[in-house]
The first five atom37 places (N, CA, C, CB, O) and aatype in JSON, in Angstrom:
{
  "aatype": [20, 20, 20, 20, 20, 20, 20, 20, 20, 20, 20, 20, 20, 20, 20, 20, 20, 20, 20, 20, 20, 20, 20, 20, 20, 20, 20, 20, 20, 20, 20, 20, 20, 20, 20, 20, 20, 20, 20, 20, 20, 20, 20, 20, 20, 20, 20, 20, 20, 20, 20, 20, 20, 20, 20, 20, 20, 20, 20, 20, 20, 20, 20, 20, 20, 20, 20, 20, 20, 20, 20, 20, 20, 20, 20, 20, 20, 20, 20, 20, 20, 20],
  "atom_mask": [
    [1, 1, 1, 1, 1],
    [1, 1, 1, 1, 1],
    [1, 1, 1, 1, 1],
    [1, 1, 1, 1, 1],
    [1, 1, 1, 1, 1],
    [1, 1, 1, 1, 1],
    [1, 1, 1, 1, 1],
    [1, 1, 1, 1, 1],
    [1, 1, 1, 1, 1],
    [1, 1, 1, 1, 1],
    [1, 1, 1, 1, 1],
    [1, 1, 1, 1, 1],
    [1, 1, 1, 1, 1],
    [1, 1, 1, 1, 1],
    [1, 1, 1, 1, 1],
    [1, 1, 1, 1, 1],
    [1, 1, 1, 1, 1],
    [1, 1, 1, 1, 1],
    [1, 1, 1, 1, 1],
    [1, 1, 1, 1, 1],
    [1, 1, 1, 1, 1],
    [1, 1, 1, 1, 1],
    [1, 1, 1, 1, 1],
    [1, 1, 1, 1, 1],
    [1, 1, 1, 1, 1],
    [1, 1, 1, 1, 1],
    [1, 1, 1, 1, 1],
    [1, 1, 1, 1, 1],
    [1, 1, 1, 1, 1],
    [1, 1, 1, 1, 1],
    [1, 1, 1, 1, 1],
    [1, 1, 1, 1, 1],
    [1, 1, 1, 1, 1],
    [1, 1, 1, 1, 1],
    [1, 1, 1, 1, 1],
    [1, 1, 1, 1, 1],
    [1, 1, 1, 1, 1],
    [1, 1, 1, 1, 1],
    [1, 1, 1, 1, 1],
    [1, 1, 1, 1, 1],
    [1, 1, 1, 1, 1],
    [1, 1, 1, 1, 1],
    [1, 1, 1, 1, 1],
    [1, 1, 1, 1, 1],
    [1, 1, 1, 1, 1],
    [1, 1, 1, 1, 1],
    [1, 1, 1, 1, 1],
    [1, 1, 1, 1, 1],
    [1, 1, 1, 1, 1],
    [1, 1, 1, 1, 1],
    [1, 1, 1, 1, 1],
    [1, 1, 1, 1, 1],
    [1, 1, 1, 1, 1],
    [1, 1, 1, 1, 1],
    [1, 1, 1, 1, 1],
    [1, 1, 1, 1, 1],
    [1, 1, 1, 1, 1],
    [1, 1, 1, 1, 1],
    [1, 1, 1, 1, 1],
    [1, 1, 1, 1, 1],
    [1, 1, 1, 1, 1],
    [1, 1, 1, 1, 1],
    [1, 1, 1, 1, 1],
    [1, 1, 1, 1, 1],
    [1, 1, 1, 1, 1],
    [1, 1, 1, 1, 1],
    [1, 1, 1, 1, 1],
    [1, 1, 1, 1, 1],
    [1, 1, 1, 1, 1],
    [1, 1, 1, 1, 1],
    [1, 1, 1, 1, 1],
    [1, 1, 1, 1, 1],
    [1, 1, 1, 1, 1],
    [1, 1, 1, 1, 1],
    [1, 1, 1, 1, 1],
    [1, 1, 1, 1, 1],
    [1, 1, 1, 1, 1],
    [1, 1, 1, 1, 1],
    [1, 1, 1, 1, 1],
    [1, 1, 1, 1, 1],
    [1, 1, 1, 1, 1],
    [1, 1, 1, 1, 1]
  ],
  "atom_positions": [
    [[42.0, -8.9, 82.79], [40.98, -8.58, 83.76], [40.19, -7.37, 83.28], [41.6, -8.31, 85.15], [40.69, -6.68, 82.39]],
    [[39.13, -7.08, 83.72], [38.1, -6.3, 83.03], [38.4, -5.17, 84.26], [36.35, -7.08, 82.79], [38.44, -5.34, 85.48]],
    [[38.6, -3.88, 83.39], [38.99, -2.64, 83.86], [37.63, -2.59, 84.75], [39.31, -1.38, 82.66], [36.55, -3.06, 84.39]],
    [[37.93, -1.85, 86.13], [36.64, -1.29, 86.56], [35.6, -0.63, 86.41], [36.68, -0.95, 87.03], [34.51, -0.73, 86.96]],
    [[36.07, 0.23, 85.43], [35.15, 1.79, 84.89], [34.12, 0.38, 84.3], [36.16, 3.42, 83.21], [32.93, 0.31, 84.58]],
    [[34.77, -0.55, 83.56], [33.67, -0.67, 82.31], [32.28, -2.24, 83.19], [35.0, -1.47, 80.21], [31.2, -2.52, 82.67]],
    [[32.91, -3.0, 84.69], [32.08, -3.78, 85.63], [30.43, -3.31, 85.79], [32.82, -3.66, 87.04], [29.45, -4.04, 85.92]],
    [[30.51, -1.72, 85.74], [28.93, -1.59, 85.84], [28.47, -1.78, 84.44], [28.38, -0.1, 86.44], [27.64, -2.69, 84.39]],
    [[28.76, -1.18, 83.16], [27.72, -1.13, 82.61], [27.61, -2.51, 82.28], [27.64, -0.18, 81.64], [26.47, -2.96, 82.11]],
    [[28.88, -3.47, 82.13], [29.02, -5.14, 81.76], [28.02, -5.85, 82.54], [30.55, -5.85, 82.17], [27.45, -6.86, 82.13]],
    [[27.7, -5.07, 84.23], [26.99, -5.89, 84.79], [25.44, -5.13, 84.45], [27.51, -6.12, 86.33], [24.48, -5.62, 85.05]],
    [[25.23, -4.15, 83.67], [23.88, -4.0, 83.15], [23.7, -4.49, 82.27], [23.44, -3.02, 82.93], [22.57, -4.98, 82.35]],
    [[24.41, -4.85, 80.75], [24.22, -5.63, 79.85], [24.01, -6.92, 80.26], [25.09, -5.53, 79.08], [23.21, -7.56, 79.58]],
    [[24.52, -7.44, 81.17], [24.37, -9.25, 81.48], [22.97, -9.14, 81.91], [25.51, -10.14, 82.89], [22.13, -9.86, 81.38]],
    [[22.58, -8.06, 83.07], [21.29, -8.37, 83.35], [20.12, -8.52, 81.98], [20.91, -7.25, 84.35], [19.61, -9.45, 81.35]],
    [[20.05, -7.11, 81.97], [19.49, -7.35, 80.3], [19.07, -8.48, 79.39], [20.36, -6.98, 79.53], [18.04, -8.84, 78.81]],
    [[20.61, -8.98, 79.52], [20.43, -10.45, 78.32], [19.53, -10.86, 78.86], [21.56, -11.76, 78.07], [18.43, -10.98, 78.33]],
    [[19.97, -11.37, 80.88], [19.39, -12.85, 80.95], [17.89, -12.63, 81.46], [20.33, -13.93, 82.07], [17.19, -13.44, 82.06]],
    [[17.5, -10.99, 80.97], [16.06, -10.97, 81.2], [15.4, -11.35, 79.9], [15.57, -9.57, 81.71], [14.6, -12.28, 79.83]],
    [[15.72, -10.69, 79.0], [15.48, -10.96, 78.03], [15.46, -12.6, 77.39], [16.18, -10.16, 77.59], [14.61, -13.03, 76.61]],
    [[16.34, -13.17, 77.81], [15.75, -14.64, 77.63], [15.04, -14.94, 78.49], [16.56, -15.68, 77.55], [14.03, -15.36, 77.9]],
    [[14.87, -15.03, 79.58], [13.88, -15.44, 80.7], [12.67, -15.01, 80.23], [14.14, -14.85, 82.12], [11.93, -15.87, 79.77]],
    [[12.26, -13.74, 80.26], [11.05, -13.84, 78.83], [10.98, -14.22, 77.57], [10.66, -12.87, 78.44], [9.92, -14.13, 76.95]],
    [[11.78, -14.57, 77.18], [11.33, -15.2, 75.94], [10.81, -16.92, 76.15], [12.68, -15.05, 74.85], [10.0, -17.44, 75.38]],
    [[11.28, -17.48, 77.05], [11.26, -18.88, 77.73], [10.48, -18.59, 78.19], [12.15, -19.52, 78.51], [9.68, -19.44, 77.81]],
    [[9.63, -17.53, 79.24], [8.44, -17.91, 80.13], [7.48, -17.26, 79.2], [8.41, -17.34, 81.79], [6.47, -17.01, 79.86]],
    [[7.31, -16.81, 77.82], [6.34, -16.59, 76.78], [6.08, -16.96, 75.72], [6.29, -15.83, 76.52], [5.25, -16.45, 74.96]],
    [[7.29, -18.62, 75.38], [7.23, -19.09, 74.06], [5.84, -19.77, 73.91], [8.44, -20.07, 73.75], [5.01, -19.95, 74.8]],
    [[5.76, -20.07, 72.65], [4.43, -21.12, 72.8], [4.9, -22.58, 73.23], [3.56, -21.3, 71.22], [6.02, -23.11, 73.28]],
    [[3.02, -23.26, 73.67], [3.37, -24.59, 74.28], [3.6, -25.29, 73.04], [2.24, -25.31, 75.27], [2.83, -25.1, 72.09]],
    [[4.64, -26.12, 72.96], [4.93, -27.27, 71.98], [4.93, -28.49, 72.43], [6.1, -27.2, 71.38], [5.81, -29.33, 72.28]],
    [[3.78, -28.62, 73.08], [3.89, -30.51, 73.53], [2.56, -31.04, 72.17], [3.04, -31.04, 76.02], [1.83, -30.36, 71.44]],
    [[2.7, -32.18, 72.3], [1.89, -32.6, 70.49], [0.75, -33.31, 72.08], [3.2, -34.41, 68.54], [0.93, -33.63, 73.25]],
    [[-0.59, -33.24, 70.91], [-1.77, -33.79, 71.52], [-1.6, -34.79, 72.78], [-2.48, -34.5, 70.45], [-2.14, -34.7, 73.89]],
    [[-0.61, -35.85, 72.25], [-0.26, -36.82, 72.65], [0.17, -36.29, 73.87], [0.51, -37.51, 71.88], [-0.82, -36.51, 74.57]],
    [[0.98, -35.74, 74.59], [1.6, -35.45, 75.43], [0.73, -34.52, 76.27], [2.75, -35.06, 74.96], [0.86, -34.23, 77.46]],
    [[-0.09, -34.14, 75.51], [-1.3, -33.31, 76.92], [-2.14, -33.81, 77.06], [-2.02, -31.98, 76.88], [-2.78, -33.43, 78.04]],
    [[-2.75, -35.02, 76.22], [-3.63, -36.16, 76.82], [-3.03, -37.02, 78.21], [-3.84, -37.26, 75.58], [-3.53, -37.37, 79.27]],
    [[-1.85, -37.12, 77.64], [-0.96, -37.93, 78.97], [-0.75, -36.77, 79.98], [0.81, -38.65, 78.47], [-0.7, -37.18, 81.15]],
    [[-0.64, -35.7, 79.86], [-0.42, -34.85, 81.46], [-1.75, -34.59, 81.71], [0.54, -33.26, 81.54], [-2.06, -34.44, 82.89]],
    [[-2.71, -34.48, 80.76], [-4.05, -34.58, 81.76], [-4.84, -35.93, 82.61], [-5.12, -34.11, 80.87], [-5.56, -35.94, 83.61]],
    [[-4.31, -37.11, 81.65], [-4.59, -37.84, 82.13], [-4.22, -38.51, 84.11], [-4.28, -38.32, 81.06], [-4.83, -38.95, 85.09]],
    [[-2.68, -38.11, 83.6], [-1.82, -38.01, 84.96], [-2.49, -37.11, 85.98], [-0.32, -37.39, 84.68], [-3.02, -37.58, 86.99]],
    [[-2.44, -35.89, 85.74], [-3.62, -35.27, 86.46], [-5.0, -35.54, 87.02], [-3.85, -34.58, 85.9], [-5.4, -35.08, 88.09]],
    [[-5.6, -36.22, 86.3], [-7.4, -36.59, 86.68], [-7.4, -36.74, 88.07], [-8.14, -38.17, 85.99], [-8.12, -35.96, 88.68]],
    [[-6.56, -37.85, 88.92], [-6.53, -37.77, 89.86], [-6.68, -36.89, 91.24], [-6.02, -38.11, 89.63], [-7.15, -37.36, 92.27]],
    [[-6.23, -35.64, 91.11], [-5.89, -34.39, 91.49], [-7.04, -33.34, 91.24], [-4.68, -34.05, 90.79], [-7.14, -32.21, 91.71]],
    [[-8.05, -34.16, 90.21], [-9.36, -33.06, 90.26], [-9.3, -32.98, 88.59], [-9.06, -31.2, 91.29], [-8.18, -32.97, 88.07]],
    [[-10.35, -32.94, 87.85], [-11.03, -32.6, 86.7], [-10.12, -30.91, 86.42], [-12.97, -32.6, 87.06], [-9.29, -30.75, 85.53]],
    [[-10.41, -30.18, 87.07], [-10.41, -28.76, 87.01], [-8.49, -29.13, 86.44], [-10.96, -27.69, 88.86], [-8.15, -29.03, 85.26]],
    [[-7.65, -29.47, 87.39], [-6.37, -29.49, 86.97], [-6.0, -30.28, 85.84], [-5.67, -29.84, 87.92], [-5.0, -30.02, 85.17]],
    [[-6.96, -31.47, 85.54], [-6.93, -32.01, 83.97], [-7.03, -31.15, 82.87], [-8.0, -32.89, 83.69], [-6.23, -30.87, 81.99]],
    [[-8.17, -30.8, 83.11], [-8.36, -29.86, 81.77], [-7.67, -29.05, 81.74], [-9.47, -29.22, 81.49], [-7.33, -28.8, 80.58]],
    [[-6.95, -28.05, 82.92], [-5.67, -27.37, 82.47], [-4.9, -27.88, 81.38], [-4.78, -27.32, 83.5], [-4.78, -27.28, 80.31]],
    [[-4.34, -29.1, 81.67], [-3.31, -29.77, 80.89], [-3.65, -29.93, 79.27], [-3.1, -31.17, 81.55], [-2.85, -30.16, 78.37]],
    [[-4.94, -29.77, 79.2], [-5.1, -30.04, 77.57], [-5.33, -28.25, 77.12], [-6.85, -31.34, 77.09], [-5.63, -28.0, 75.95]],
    [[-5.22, -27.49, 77.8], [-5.26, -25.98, 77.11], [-3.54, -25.56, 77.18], [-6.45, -24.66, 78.22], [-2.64, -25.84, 77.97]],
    [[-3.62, -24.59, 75.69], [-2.59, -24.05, 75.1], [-1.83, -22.56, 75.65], [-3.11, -23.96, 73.81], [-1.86, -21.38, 75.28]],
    [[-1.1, -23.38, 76.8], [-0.6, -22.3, 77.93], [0.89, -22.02, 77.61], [-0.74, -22.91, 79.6], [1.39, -22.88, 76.88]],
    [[1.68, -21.06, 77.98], [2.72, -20.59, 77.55], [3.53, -21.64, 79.1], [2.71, -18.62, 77.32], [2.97, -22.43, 79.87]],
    [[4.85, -21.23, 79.04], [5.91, -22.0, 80.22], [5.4, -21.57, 81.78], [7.78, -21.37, 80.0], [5.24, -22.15, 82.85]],
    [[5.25, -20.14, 81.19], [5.18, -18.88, 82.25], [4.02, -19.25, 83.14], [4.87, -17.28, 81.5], [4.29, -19.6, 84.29]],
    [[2.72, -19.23, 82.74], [1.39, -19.69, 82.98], [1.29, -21.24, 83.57], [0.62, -19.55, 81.61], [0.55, -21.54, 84.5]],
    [[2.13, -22.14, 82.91], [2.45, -23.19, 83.13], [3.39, -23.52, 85.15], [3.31, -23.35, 81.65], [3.55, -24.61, 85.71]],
    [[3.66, -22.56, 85.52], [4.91, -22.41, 86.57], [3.7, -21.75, 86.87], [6.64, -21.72, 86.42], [2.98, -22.51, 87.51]],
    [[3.17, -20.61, 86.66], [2.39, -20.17, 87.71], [1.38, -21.19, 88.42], [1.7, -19.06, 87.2], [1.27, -21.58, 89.58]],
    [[0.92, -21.36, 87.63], [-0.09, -22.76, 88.18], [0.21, -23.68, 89.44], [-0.1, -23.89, 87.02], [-0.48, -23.91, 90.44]],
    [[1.89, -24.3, 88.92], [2.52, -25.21, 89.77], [2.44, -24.6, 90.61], [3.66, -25.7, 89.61], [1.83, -25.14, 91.54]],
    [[2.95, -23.15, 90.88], [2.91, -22.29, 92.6], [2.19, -22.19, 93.21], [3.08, -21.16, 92.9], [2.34, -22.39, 94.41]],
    [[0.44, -21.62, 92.4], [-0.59, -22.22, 92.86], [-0.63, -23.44, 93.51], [-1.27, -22.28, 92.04], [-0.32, -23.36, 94.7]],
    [[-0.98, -24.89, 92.99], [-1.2, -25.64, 93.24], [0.01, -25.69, 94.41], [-1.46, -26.36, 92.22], [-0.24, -26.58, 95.22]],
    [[1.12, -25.04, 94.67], [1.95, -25.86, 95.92], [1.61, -24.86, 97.12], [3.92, -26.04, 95.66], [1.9, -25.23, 98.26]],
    [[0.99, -23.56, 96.93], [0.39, -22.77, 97.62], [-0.52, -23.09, 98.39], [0.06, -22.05, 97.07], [-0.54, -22.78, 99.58]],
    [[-1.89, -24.12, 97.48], [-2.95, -24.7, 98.14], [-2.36, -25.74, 99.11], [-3.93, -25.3, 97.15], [-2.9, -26.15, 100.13]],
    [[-1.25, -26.05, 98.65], [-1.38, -27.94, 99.75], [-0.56, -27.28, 100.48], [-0.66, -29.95, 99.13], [-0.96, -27.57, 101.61]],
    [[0.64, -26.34, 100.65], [0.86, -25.81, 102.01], [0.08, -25.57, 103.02], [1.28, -24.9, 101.97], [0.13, -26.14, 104.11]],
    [[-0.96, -24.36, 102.55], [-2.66, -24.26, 102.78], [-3.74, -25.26, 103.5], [-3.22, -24.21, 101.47], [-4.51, -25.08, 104.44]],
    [[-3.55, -26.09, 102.9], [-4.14, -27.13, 103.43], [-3.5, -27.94, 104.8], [-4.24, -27.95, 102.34], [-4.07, -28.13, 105.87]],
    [[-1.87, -28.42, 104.31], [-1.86, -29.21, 104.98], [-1.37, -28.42, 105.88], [-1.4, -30.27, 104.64], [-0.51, -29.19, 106.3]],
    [[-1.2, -27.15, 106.72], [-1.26, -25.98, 107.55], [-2.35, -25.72, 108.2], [-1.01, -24.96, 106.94], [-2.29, -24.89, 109.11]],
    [[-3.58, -26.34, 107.88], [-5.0, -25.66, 108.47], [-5.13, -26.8, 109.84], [-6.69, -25.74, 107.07], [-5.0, -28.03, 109.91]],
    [[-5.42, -25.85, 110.76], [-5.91, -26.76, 112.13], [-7.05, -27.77, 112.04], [-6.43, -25.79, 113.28], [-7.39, -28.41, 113.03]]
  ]
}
């Protein structure tokens, strides 16, 4: 069992790590091939031009998730309005 004295700083190093990967994942580059952002824009068109062409620009994960929150922000938004 892990002595007490040493629980805090163990539980500052863990944080650390798993920040440190969490940025590295929400700042890698996008690696989807042409092919695959023709098909998510295409999938998109529906939903508006503006959110197509998102899909064919070279966005990181991070940027990528923000968007989605956006977009689930608006249709709360919406489907909330009197």
């Amino acid at each position: 069992m892990i002595d007490t004295k040493y629980k805090g700083p163990l539980t500052i190093v863990a944080i650390v790590i798993i920040a440190v990967v969490a940025y590295g994942v929400l700042t890698m580059q996008d690696q989807r091939s042409t092919t695959d952002r023709m098909s998510d824009a295409i999938r998109e068109l529906p939903h508006g031009v503006d959110k197509a062409e998102r899909e064919l620009q070279d966005r990181t994960p991070g940027q990528r998730l923000g968007d989605d929150v956006k977009d689930a922000g608006d249709k709360i938004k919406d489907n909330t309005n009197p």
